[in-house]
N, CA and C atoms as a LAMMPS dump frame, in Angstrom:
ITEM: TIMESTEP
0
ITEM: NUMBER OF ATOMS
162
ITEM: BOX BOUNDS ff ff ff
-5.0000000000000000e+02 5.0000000000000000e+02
-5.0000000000000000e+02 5.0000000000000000e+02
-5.0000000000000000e+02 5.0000000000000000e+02
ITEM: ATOMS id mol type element x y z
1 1 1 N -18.522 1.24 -21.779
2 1 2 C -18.355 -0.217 -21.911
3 1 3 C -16.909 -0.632 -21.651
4 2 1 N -16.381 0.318 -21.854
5 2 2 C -14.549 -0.309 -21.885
6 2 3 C -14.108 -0.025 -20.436
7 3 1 N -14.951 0.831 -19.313
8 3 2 C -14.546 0.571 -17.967
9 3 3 C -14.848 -0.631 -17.432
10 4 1 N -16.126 -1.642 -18.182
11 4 2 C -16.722 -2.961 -17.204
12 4 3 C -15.506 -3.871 -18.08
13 5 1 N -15.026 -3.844 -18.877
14 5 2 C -14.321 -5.036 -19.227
15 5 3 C -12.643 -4.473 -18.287
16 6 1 N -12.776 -3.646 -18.289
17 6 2 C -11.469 -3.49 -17.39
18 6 3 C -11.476 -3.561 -15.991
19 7 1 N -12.519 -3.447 -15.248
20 7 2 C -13.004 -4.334 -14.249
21 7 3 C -12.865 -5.539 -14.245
22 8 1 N -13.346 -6.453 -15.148
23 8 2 C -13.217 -7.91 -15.331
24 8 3 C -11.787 -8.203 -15.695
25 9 1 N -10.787 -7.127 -16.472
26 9 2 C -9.751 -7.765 -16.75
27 9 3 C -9.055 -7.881 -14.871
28 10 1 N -9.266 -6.796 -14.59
29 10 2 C -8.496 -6.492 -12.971
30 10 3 C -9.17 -7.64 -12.231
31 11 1 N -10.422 -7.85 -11.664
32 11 2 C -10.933 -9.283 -11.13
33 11 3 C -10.131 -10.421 -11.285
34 12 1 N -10.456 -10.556 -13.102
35 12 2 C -9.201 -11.654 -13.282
36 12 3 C -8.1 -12.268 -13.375
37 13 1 N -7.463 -10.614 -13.338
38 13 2 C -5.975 -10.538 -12.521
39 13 3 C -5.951 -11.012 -11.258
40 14 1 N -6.352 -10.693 -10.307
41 14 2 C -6.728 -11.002 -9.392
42 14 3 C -6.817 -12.086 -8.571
43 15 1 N -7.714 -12.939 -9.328
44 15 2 C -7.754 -14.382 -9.104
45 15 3 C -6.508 -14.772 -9.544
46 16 1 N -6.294 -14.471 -11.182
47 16 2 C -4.893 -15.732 -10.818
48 16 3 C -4.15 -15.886 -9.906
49 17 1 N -3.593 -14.008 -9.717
50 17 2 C -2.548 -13.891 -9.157
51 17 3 C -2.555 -14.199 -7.365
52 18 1 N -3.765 -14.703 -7.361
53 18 2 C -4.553 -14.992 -5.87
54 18 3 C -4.229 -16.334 -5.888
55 19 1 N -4.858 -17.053 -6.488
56 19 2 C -4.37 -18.589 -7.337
57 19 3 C -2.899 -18.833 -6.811
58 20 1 N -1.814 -17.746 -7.525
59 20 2 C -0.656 -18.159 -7.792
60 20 3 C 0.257 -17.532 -6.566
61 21 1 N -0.129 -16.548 -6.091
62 21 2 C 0.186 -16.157 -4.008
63 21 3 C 0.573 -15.546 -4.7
64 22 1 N 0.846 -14.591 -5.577
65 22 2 C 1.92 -13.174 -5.981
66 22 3 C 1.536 -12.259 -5.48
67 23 1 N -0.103 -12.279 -5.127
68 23 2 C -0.886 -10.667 -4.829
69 23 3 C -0.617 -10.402 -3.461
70 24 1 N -1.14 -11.399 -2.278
71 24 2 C -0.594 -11.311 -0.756
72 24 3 C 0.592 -10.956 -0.777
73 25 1 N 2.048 -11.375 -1.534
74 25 2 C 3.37 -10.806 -1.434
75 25 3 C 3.293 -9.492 -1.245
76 26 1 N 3.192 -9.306 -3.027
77 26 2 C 3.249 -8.271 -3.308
78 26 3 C 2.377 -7.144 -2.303
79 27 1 N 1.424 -7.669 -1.917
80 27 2 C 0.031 -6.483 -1.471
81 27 3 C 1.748 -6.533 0.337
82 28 1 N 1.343 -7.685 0.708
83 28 2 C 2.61 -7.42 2.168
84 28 3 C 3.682 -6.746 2.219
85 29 1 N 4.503 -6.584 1.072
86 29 2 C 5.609 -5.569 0.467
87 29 3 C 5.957 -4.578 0.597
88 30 1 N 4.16 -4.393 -0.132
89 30 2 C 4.069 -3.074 0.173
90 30 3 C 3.685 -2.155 1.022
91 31 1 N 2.67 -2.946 1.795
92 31 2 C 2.05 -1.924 3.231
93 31 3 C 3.145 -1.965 4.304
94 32 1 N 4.39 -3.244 3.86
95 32 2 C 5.416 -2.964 5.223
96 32 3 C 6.066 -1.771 4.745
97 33 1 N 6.092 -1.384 3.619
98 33 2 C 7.206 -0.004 2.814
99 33 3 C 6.64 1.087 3.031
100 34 1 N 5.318 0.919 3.088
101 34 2 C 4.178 2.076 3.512
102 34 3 C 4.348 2.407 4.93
103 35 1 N 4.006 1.335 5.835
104 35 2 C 4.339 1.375 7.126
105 35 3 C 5.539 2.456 7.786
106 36 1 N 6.672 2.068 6.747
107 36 2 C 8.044 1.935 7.472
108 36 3 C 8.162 3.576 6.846
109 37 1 N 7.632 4.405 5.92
110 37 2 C 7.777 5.366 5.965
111 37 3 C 6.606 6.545 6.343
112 38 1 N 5.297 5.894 6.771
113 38 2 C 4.374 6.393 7.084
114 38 3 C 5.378 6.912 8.79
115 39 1 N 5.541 5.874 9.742
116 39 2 C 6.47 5.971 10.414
117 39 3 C 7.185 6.763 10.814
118 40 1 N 8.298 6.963 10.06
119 40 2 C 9.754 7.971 9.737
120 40 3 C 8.471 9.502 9.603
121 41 1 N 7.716 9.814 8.675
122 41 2 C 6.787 10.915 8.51
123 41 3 C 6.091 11.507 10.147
124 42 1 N 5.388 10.457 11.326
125 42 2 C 4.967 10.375 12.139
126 42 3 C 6.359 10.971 13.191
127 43 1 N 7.346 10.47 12.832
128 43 2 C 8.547 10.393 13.63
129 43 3 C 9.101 12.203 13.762
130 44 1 N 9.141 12.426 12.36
131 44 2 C 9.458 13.398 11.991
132 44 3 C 8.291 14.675 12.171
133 45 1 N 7.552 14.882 12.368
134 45 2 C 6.332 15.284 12.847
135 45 3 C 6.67 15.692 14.375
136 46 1 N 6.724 14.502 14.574
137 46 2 C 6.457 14.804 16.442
138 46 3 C 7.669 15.249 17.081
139 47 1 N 9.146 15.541 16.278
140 47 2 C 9.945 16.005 16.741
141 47 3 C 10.153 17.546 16.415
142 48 1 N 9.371 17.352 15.074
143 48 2 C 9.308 19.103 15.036
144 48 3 C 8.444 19.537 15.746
145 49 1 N 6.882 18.909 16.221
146 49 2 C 6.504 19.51 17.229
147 49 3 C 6.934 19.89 18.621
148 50 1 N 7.479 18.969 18.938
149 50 2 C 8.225 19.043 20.227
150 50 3 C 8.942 20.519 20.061
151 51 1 N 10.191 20.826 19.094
152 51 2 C 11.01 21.709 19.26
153 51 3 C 10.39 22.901 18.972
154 52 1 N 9.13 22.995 18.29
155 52 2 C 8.779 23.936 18.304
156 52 3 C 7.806 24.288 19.566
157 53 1 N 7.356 23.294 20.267
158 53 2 C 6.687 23.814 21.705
159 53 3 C 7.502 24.571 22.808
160 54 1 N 9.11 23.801 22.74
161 54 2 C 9.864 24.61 23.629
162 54 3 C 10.128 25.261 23.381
């Protein structure tokens, strides 16, 4: 029982903070921070592959 009300508390987080534009920020924030080191990881990857092919 105490997982469905914590569902409903998160929903209703949700809305407000949907309501009040904090969640799009916040949610944009973060996938550009995600992005920007998913990235650098990808970056870093393909240069060790490289040096290790030659």
């Amino acid at each position: 029982m105490k997982q469905v009300s914590l569902l409903q508390d998160l929903t209703l987080f949700l809305k407000v903070s949907e309501v009040l534009g904090t969640f799009p920020a916040l949610f944009g924030f973060y996938s550009t921070q995600r992005e920007q080191t998913d990235g650098k990881r990808a970056k870093r990857l393909f240069n060790l592959r490289k040096t290790v092919t030659n």
